[in-house]
Steps between C-alpha positions, in 0.01 A plus 500: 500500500643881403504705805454854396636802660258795581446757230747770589301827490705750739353865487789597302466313192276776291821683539737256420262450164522863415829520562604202287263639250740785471827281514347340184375748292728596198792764635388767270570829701147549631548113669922612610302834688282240710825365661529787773140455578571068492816600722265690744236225572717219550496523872147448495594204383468238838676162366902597486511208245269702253613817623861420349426374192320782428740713609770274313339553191417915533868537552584305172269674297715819679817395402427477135506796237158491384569348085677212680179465755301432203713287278555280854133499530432377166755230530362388827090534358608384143077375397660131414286227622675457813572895644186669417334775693187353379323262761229290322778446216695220705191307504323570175773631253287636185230371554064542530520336843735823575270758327251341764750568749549825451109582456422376810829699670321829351200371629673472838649861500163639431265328781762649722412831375858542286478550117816330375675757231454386137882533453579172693402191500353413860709213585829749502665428803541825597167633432371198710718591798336823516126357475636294790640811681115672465300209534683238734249236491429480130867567438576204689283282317609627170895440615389130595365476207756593300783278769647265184570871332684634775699176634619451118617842545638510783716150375583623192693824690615274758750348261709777393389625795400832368487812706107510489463168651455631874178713359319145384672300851303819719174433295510129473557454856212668599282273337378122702725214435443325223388173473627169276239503235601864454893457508484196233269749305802796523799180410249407185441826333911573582597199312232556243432849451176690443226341232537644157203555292503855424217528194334850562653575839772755369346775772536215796890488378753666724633883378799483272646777768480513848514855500100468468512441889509840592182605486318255723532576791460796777841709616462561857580272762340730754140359510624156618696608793 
């Protein structure tokens, strides 16, 4: 029998969403402005665990002139099948199942009261770290939901490792412990890849650019604090 661990909802986790939110976002310079206002609410932030990789990743994203920010970014978030920003992707690829997928995410965002922007698809990670951030309870549904997404992720960085991987270890480990069924699902889509069908999807693909992730979600980190 699989003994699970309690779902791990500490009262800081809406922040640690938003602020991960940020950490992912393209580093355009409206996204490189947010990092003094990231810097500012990571006290709030209880667990030192999260607090630090947080912090580990704002002082990267420091360190770099801002071209090399965004070439690192797009070698790190390069849309391949296995390090997309794109959640219901792992699962689905290309497919009408994933077209589903993302109509009922949009359908998700908007019983919460949250119109998702037409720019971005709905399963973008970032844009569904900030739905989480506003709307905890939904938003942790819809990051359950999307788990295979994020673990694949969080793997595929894992094995460089790449300097975004503490953003995915803070959000992944506030999630419930997985069970078997769902860890044999995550080892056969990583040996197999998402399903490719792809006839009349082309608007369910993943942008050619990530530089389309800037406009989806909010700039202040304020209203989480």
């Amino acid at each position: 029998m699989t003994v699970r661990r309690a779902v791990r909802r500490a009262p800081d986790t809406p922040l640690v969403h938003h602020l991960a939110a940020v950490l992912l976002r393209y580093p355009d310079a409206a996204t490189l402005a947010c990092l003094d206002d990231v810097s500012a609410a990571l006290p709030a932030v209880t667990d030192a665990a999260d607090r630090a990789r947080l912090a580990a990743v704002t002082a990267h994203l420091r360190s770099l002139a801002p071209t090399e920010a965004a070439q690192r970014y797009v070698a790190a978030f390069d849309h391949t099948r296995r390090r997309s920003l794109h959640l219901t992707y792992y699962r689905h690829g290309d497919t009408r199942a994933r077209g589903m997928a993302l109509l009922a995410l949009k359908h998700t965002y908007r019983q919460a009261g949250l119109e998702p922007p037409e720019a971005e698809l709905p399963d973008f990670l970032p844009l569904v770290l900030e739905f989480a951030a506003l709307a905890p309870e939904a938003g942790h549904r819809v990051l359950v939901r999307c788990r295979a997404g994020l673990e694949l992720l969080r793997r595929a960085l894992a094995e460089r490792p790449d300097p975004y991987l503490p953003v995915l270890e803070a959000v992944c480990g506030r999630l419930p412990r997985p069970g078997r069924r769902e860890r044999d699902t995550w080892r056969r889509l990583a040996a197999d890849g998402p399903p490719e069908e792809g006839v009349g999807l082309e608007p369910f693909a993943p942008p050619a650019h990530p530089a389309t992730a800037t406009a989806s979600t909010s700039t202040s980190t304020g209203r989480d604090a």
